[in-house]
KEKE-3310 file (N, C-alpha, C; in steps of 0.2 Angstrom, whole numbers, plus 5000, padded with zeros to 4 digits):
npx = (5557:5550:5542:5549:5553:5541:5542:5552:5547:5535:5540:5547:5538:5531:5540:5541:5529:5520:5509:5509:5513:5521:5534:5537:5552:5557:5557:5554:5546:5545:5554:5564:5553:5556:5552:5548:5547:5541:5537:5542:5557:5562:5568:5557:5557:5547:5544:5541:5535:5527:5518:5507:5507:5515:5505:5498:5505:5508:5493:5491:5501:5508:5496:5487:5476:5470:5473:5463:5460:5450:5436:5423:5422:5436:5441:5436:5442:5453:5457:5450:5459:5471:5468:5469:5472:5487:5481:5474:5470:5470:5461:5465:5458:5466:5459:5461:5473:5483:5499:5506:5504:5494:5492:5505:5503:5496:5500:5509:5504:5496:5501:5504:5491:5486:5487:5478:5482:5474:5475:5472:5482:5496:5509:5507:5506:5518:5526:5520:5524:5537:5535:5532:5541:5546:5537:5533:5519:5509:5502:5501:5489:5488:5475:5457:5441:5426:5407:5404:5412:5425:5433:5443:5445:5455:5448:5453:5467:5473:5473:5477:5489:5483:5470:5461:5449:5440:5432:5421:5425:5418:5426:5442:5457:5467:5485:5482:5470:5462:5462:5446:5437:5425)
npy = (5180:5171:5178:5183:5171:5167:5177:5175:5165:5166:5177:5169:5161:5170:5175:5164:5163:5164:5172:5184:5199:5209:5211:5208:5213:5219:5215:5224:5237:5252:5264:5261:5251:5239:5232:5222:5223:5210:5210:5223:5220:5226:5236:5244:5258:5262:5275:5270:5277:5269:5255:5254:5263:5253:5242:5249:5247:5235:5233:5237:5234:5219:5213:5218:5224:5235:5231:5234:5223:5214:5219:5221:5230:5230:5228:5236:5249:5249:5249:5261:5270:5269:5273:5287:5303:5314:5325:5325:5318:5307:5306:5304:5304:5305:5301:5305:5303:5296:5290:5289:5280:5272:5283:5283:5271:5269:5279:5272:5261:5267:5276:5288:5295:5308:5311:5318:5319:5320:5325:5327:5329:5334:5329:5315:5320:5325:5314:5306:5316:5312:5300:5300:5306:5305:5305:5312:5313:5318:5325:5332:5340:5346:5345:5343:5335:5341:5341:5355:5371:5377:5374:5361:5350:5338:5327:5315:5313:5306:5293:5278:5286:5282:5283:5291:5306:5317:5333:5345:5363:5382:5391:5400:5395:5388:5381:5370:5366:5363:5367:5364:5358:5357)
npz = (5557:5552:5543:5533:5527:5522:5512:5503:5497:5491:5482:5475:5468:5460:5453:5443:5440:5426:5427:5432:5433:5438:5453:5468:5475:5488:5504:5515:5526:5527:5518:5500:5488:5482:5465:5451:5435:5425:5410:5404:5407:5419:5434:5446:5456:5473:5486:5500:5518:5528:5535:5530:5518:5510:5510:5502:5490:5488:5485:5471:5465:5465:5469:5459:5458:5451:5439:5423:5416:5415:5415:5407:5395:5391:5380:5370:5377:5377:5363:5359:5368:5359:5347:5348:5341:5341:5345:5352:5367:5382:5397:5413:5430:5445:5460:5475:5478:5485:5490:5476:5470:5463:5454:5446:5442:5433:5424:5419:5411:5403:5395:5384:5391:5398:5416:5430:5447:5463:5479:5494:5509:5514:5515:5511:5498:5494:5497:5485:5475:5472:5471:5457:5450:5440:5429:5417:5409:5420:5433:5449:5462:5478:5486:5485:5478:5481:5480:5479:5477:5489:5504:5513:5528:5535:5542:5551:5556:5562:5556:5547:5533:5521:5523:5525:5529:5524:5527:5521:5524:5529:5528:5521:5532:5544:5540:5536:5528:5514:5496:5488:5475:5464)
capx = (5560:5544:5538:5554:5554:5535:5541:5554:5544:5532:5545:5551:5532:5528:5546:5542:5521:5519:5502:5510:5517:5525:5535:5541:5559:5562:5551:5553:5538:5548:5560:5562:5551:5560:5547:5551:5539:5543:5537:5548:5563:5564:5565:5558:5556:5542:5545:5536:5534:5525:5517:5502:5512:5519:5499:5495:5510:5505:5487:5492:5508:5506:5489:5486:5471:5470:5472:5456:5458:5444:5429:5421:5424:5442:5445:5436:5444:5460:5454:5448:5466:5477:5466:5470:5477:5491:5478:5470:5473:5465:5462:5462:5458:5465:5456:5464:5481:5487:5510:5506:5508:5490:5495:5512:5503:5489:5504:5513:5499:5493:5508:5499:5488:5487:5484:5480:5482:5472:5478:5473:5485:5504:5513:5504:5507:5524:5529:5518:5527:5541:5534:5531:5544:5549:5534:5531:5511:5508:5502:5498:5489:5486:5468:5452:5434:5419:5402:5404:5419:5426:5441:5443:5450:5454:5446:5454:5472:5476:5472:5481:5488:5478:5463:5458:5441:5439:5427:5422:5423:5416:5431:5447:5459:5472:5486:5481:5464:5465:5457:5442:5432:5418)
capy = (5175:5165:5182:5183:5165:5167:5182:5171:5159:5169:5179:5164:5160:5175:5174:5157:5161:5167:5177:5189:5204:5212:5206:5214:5212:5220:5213:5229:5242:5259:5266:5260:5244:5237:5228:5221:5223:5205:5214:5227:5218:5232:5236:5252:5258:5264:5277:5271:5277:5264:5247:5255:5264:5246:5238:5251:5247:5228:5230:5242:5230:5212:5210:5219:5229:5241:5230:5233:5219:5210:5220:5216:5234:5232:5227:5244:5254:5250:5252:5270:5271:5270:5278:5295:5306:5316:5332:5320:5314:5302:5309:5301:5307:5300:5306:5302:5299:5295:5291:5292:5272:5270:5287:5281:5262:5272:5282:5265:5256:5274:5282:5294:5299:5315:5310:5322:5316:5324:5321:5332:5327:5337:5323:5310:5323:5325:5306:5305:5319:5308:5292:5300:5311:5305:5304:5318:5315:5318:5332:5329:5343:5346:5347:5340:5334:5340:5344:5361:5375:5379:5374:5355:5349:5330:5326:5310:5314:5300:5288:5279:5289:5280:5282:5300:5308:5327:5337:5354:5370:5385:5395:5396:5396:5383:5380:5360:5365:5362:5370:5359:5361:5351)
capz = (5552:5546:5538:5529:5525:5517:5508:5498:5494:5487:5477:5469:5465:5457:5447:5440:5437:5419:5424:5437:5427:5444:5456:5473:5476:5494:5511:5520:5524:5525:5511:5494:5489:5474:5461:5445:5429:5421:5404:5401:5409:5423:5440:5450:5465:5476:5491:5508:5525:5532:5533:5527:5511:5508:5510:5495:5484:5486:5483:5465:5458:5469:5468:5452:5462:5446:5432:5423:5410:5418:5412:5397:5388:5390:5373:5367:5380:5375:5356:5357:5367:5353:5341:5349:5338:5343:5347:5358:5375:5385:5406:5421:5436:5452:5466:5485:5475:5492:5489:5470:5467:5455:5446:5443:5438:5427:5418:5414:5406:5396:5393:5382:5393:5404:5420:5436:5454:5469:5487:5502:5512:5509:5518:5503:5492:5494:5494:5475:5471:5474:5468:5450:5447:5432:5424:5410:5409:5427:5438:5457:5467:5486:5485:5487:5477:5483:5477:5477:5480:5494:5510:5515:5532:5535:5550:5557:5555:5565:5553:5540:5528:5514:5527:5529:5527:5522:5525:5519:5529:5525:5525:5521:5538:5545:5534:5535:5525:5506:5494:5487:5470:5461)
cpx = (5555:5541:5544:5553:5547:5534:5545:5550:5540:5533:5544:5544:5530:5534:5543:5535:5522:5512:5503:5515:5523:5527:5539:5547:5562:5554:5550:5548:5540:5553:5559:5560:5554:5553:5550:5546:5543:5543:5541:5554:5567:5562:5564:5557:5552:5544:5539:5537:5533:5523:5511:5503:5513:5513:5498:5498:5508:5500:5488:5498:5508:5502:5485:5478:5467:5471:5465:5454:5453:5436:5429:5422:5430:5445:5442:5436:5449:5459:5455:5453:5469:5473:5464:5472:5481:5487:5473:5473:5467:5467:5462:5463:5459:5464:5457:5470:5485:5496:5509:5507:5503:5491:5501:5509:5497:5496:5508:5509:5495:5498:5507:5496:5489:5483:5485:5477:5479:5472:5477:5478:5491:5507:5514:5506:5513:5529:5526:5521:5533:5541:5534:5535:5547:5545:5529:5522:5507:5508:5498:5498:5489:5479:5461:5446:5431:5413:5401:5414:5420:5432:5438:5448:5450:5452:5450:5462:5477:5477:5478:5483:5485:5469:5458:5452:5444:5433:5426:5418:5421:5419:5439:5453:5466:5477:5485:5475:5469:5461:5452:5438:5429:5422)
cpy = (5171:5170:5183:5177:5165:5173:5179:5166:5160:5173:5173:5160:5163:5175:5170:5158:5167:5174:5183:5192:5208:5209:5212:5209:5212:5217:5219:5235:5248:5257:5263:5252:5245:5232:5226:5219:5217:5206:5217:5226:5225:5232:5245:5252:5262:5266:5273:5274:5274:5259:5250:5258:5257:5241:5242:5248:5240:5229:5234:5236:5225:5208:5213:5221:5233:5239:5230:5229:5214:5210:5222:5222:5236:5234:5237:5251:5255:5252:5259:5271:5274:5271:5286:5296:5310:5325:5331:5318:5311:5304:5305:5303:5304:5303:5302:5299:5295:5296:5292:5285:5271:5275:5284:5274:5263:5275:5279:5263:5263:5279:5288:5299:5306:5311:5315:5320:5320:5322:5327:5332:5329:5331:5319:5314:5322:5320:5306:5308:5314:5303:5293:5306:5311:5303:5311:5322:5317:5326:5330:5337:5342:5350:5341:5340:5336:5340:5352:5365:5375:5377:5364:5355:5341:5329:5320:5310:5308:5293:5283:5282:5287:5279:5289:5302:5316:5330:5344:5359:5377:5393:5395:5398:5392:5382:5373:5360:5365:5365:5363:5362:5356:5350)
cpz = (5547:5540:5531:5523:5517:5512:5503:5495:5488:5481:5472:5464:5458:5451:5443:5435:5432:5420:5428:5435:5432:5449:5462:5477:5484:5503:5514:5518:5523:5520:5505:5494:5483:5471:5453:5442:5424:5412:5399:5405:5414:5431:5443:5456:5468:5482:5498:5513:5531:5531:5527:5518:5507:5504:5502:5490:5482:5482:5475:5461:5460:5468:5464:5452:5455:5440:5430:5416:5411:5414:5406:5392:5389:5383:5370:5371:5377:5365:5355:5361:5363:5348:5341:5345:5342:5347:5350:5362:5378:5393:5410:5425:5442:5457:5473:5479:5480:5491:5479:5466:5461:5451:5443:5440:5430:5420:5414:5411:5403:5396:5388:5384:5397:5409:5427:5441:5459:5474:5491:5507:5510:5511:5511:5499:5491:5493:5486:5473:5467:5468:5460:5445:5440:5426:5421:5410:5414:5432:5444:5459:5471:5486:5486:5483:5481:5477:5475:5480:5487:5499:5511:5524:5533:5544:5556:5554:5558:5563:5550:5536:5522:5518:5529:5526:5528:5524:5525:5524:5526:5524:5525:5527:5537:5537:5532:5528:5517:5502:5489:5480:5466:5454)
residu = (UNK:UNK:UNK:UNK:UNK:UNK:UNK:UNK:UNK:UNK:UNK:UNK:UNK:UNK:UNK:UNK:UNK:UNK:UNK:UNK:UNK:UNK:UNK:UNK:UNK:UNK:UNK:UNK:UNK:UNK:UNK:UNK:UNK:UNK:UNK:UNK:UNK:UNK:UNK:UNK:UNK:UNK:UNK:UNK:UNK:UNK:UNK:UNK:UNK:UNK:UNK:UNK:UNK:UNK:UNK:UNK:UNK:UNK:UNK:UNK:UNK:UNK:UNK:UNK:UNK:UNK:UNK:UNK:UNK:UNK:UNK:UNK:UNK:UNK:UNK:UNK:UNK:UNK:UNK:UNK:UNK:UNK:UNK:UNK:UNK:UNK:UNK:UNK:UNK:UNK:UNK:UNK:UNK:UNK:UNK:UNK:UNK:UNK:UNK:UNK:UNK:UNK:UNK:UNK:UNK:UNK:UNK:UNK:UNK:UNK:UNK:UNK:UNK:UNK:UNK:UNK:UNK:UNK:UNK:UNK:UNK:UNK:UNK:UNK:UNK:UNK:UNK:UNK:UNK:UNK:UNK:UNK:UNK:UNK:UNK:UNK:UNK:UNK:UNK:UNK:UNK:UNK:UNK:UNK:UNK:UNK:UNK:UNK:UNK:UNK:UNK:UNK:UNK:UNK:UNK:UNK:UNK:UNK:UNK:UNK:UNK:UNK:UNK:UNK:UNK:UNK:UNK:UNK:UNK:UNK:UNK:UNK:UNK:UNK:UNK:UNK:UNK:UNK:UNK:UNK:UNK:UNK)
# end
């Protein structure tokens, strides 16, 4: 009851305070979180599976993790932005996309750009699929960073799923392993 109680409160804070552009609508850690972007006068919804799901969504739309109006070459990030032309695109690569919450937050604030996801993890993968289905600029692998080619396996499967460590095997086996490339 107290967590409920400390989650209204909170709500009605973030409603009221003009500097907090997202607002999360549903208390619960599985299934859909509901969030409302005070900007564009809209609400979406975020899949989760568990608390940990729930923790990332906060720390990406709640706590505003990933907004990068902070540092000082903001203004001429956003600049050479919008002076793409149309036979230019601007990339970003999100690497451990985990459910797909910072690509889906990176495709809203660069609507323009191409952006591609890399998640080891088919589980993670398949909730980002999820999470970003309706968005156009967006391609999420099942795959893995290294330094060089080759097979990936996550070694602590037990983890988090926003907690996994990879590391590279030296061939390719298991249907778990991923493919991995520099």
């Amino acid at each position: 009851m107290k967590r409920l109680i400390r989650f209204y409160v909170r709500l009605l804070r973030r409603l009221i305070n003009a500097r907090f552009k997202y607002v999360r609508l549903t208390p619960s850690y599985a299934g859909k979180i509901r969030f409302l972007d005070k900007e564009k006068k809209k609400i979406f919804s975020i899949l989760s599976r568990c608390k940990s799901d729930s923790i990332t969504a906060d720390q990406i739309y709640t706590d505003c993790d990933y907004d990068i109006r902070f540092l000082e070459r903001y203004k001429e990030i956003i600049l050479r932005y919008k002076k793409l032309s149309d036979r230019e695109k601007c990339l970003i690569i999100d690497c451990g996309a985990n459910i797909g919450v910072s690509t889906r937050y990176f495709s809203e604030e660069f609507p323009e750009a191409y952006i591609f996801a890399v998640e080891p993890d088919k589980d993670n993968c398949k909730i980002a699929k999820l999470n970003t289905r309706n968005k156009k600029n967006i391609v999420i692998e099942n795959a893995a960073i290294g330094a060089s080619n080759g097979f990936a396996d996550i070694e602590n499967r037990t983890a988090n799923p926003n907690a996994f460590r990879v590391s590279r095997k030296s061939e390719e086996g298991l249907s778990t392993r991923t493919s991995m490339s520099s």
